[in-house]
SENU-66449 format. One record per residue (C-alpha): x, y, z. Coordinates in Angstrom, 3 decimals, always signed. Example, Ala and Ser with C-alpha at 12.3 -4.5 7.8 and 13.67 -1.06 7.14 Angstrom:
BEGIN
c1 / c2 / c3
+12.300 / -4.500 / +7.800
+13.670 / -1.060 / +7.140
***
This chain:
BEGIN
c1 / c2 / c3
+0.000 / +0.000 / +0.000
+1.819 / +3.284 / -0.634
+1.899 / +5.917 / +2.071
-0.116 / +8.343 / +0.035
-3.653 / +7.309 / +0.068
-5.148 / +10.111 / -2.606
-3.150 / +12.916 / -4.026
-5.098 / +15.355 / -5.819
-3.018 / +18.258 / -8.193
-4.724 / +21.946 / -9.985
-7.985 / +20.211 / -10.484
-10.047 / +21.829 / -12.240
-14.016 / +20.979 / -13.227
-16.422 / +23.062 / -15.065
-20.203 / +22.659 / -16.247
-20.946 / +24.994 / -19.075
-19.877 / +28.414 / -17.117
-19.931 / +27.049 / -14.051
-17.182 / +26.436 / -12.357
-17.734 / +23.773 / -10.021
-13.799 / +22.789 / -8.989
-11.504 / +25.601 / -9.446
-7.935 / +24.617 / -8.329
-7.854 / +21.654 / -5.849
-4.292 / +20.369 / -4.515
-4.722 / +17.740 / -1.314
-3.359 / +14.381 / +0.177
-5.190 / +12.030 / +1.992
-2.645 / +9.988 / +3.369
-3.231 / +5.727 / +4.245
-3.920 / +5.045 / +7.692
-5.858 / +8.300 / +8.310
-9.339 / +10.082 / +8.102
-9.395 / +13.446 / +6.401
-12.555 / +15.634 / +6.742
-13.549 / +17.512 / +3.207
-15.044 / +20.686 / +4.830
-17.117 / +23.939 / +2.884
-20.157 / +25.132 / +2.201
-22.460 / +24.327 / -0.243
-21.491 / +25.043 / -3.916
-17.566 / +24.770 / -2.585
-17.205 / +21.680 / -5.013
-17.047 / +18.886 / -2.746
-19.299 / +16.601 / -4.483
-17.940 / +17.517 / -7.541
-14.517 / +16.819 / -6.452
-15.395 / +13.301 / -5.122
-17.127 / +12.263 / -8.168
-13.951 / +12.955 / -9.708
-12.051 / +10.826 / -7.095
-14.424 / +8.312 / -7.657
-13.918 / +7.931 / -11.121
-17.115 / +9.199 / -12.578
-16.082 / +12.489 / -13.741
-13.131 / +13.287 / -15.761
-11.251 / +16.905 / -14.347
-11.275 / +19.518 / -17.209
-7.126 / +19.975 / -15.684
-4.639 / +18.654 / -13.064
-4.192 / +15.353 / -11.548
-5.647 / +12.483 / -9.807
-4.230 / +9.437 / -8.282
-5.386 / +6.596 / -5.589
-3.270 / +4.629 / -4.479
-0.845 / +5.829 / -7.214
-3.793 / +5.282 / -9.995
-4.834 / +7.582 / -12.560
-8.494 / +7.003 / -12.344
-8.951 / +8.515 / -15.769
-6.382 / +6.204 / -17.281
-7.617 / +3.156 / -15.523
-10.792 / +3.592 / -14.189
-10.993 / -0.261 / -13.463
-8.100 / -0.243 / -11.698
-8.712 / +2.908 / -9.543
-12.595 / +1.603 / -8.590
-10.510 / -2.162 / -7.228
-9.362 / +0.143 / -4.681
-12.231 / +2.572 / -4.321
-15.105 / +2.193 / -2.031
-17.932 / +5.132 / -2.956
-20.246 / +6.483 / -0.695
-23.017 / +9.207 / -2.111
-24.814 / +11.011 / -0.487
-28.236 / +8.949 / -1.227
-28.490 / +5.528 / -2.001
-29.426 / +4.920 / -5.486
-30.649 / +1.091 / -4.415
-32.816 / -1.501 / -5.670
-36.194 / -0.858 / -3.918
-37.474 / -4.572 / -4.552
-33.789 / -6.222 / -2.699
-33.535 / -6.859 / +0.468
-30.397 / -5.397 / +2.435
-28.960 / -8.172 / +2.582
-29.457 / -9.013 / -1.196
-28.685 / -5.415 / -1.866
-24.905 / -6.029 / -0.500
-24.269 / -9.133 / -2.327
-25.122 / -7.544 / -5.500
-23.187 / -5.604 / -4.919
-20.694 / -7.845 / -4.137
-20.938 / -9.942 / -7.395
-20.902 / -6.927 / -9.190
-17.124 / -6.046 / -7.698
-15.890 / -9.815 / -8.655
-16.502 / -11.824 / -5.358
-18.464 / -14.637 / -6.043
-21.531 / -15.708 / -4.926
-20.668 / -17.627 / -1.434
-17.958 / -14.670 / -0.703
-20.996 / -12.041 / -1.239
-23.755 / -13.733 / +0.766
-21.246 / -14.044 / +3.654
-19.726 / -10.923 / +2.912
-23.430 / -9.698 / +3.090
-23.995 / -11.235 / +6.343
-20.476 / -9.818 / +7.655
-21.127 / -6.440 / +6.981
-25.365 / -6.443 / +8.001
-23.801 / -7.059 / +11.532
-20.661 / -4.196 / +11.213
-23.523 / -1.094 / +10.256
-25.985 / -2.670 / +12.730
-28.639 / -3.868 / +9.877
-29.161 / -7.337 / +11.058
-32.631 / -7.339 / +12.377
-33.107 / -5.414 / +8.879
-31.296 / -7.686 / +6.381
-34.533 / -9.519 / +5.049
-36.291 / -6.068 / +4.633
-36.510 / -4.575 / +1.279
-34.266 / -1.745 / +1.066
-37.180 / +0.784 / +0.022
-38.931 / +0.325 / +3.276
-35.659 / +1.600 / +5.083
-35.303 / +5.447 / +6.906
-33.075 / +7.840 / +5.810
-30.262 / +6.619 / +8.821
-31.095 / +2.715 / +7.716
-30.208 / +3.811 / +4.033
-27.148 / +5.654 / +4.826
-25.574 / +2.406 / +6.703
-26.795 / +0.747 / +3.921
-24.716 / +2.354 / +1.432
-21.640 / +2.341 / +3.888
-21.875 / -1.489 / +3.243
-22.231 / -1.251 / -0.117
-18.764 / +0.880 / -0.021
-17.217 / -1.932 / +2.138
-18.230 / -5.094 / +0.365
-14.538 / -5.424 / -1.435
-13.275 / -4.211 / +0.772
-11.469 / -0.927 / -0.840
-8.469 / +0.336 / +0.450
-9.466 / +3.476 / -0.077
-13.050 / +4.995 / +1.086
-14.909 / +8.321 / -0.280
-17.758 / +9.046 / +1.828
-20.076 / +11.839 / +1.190
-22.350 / +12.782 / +3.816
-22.467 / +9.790 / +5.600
-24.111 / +10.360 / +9.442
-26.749 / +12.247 / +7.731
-29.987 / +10.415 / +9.024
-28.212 / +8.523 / +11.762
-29.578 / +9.024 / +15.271
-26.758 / +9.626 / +17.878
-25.817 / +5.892 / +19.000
-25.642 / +5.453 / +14.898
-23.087 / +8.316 / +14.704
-20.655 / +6.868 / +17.773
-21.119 / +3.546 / +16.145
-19.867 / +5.337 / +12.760
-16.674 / +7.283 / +14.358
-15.748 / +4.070 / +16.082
-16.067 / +1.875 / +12.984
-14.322 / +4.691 / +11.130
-11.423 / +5.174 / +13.023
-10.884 / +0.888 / +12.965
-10.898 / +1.345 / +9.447
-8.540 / +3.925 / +9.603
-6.066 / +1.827 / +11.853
-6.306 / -1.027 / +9.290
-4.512 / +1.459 / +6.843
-7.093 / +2.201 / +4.663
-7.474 / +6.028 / +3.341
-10.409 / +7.209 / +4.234
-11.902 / +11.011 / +3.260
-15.239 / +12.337 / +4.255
-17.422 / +14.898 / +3.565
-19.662 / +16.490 / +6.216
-21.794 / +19.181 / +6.980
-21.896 / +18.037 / +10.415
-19.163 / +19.492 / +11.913
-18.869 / +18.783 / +15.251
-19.325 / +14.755 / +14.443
-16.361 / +15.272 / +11.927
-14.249 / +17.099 / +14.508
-14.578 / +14.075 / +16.550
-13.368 / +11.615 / +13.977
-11.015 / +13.040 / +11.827
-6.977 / +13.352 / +11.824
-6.595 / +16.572 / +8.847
-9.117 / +18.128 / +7.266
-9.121 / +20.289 / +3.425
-11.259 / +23.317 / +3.335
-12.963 / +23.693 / +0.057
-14.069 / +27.687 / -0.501
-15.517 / +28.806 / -4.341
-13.935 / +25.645 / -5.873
-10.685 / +25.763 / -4.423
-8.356 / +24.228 / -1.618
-7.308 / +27.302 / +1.372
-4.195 / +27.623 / +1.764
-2.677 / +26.125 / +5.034
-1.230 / +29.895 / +5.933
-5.163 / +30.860 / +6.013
-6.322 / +27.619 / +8.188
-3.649 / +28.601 / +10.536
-4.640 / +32.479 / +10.497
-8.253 / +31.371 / +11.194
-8.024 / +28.707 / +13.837
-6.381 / +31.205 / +15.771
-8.600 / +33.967 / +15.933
-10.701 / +33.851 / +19.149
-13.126 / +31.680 / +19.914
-16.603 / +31.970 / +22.146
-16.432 / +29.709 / +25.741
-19.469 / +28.852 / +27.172
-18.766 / +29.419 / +31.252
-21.663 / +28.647 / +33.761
-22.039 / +28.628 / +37.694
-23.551 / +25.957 / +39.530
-24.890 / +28.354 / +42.459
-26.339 / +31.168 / +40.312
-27.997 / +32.150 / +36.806
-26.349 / +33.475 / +34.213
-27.219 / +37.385 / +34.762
-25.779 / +37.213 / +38.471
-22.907 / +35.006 / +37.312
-21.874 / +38.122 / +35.275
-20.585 / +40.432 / +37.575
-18.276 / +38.004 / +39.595
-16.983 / +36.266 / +36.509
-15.982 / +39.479 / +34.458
-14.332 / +40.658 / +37.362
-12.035 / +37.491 / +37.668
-11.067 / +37.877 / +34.256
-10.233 / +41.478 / +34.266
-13.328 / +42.310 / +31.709
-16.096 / +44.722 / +31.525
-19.316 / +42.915 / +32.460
-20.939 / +44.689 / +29.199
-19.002 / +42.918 / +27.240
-20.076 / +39.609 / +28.396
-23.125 / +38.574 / +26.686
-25.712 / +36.023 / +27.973
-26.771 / +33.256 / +26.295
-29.654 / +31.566 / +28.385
-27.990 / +29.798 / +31.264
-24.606 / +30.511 / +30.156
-22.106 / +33.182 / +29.949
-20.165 / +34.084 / +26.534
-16.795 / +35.211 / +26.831
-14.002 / +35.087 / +23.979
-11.041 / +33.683 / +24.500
-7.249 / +33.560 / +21.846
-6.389 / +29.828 / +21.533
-6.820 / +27.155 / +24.667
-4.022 / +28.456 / +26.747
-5.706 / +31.760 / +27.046
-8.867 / +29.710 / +27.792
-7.178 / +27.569 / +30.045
-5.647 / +30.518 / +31.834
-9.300 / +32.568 / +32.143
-10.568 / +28.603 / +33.410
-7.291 / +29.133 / +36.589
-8.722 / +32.719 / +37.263
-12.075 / +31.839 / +37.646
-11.150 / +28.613 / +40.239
-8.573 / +30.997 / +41.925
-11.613 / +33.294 / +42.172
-13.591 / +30.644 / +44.507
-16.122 / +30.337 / +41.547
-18.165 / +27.260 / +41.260
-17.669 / +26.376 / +37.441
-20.179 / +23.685 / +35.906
-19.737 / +24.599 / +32.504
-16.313 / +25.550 / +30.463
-16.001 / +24.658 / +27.168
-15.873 / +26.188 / +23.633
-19.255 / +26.768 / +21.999
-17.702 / +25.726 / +18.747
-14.974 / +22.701 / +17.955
-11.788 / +23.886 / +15.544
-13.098 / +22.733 / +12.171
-16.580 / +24.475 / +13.205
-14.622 / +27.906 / +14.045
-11.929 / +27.366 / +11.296
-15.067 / +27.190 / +9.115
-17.105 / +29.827 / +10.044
-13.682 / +32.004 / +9.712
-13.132 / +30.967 / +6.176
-16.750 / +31.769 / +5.120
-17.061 / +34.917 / +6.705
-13.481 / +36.395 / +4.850
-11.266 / +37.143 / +2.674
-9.063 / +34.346 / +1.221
***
């Protein structure tokens, strides 16, 4: 397996005048999970389409696993397992039949895909579903579903688009857990996710994607370290008496500290100023319930990005 998983070079993707993918350069290294992160229209699902094999870039480079997926498509797909958003399956198969179609259709055979089928109903939690037909499935059901589907050969490299959208919350620890296995198995694994906080919690590196094009790392930096909101809250007092007492352990104006139902709001510039503001209020004889940031990194990195100048 080499070391780099995906390596993506000036990519470039248009649709008429639109200009989906602009000028993409990324790795993904093997053995990790890297979060694809922007709003929509960024070019994210254009840009894993692309990956995938079922777009051709307009410019620049592509490679998994060392494999031009333009020049070998065949080859690239052995090592691919695709994720979409939806799940474009077979309404009349059951889940489990659904996965050894699948299965067949990748080149196992048909004992390796019924127990490959059976293998992976129990790793996304389907079994009590796997005689069901797949169009009487929810949204979550679907989604694990196609994670299966993206497992059955089991790629060495994974593209997942979207894929705790649905899933209720013991579905979405379940996910990081499996994903992070995955990950320690060597595969490559990048994800796209609108749900930041879930992402935060399962990925190693993340790209930001803004108007069709990678940031630069010089921006990340700039914006993870501008200052982000903590959430502070007393156990023996609401938030509006809370005010006075903390503002005056941290050496602030009590104006300046807005209120946010139970909880204070009070910026701090990267965790060692946060941690320090945390020592003042202890030293203080404050009873703190509640200190933690109201938004992870990749949430605040983010919201940066979107709200400036590149």
């Amino acid at each position: 397996m080499t070391t780099t998983g995906i390596v993506a070079e000036g990519v470039r993707r248009s649709f008429g005048q639109v200009h989906a993918v602009r000028d993409v350069t990324f790795q993904a290294p093997a053995g990790a999970v890297t979060g694809l992160v922007g709003p929509n229209g960024s070019g994210k699902t254009t840009l894993l389409l692309m990956l995938a094999s079922l777009l051709a870039p307009d410019a620049g480079t592509i490679r998994i696993g060392g494999i031009d997926p333009v020049e070998d498509p065949a080859a690239a797909r052995a090592l691919l397992g695709w994720m979409p958003d939806s799940l474009g399956a077979w309404p009349s198969l059951t889940a489990r039949e659904t996965i050894a179609v699948t299965g067949r259709l990748s080149g196992l055979d048909r004992a390796a895909s019924a127990a490959r089928a059976a293998e992976l109903l129990t790793t996304v939690g389907l079994d009590d579903l796997g005689d069901a037909p797949a169009k009487v499935l929810s949204r979550g059901q679907k989604q694990r579903l196609g994670l299966a589907r993206a497992l059955v050969h089991d790629p060495k490299v994974l593209l997942l688009d979207e894929p705790a959208s649905g899933l209720d919350p013991q579905a979405r620890v379940d996910l990081r857990i499996l994903l992070r296995r995955l990950a320690a198995e060597g595969r490559t694994i990048l994800i796209s996710s609108h749900i930041l906080s879930e992402l935060e919690e399962v990925v190693d590196d993340a790209v930001f994607l803004l108007r069709g094009e990678t940031v630069r790392a010089d921006r990340i930096a700039e914006a993870a370290t501008r200052a982000r909101t903590w959430r502070i809250r007393l156990a023996d007092r609401d938030a509006t008496a809370a005010a006075l007492p903390v503002a005056q352990a941290l050496g602030l104006d009590v104006a300046s500290i807005p209120v946010d139902r139970r909880d204070l709001l009070v910026a701090f510039v990267g965790d060692e100023s946060a941690a320090q503001g945390l020592t003042a209020l202890v030293q203080a004889g404050l009873p703190v319930a509640e200190f933690s940031a109201s938004t992870g990194i990749l949430e605040h990195t983010f919201l940066d990005l979107e709200g400036g100048a590149r």
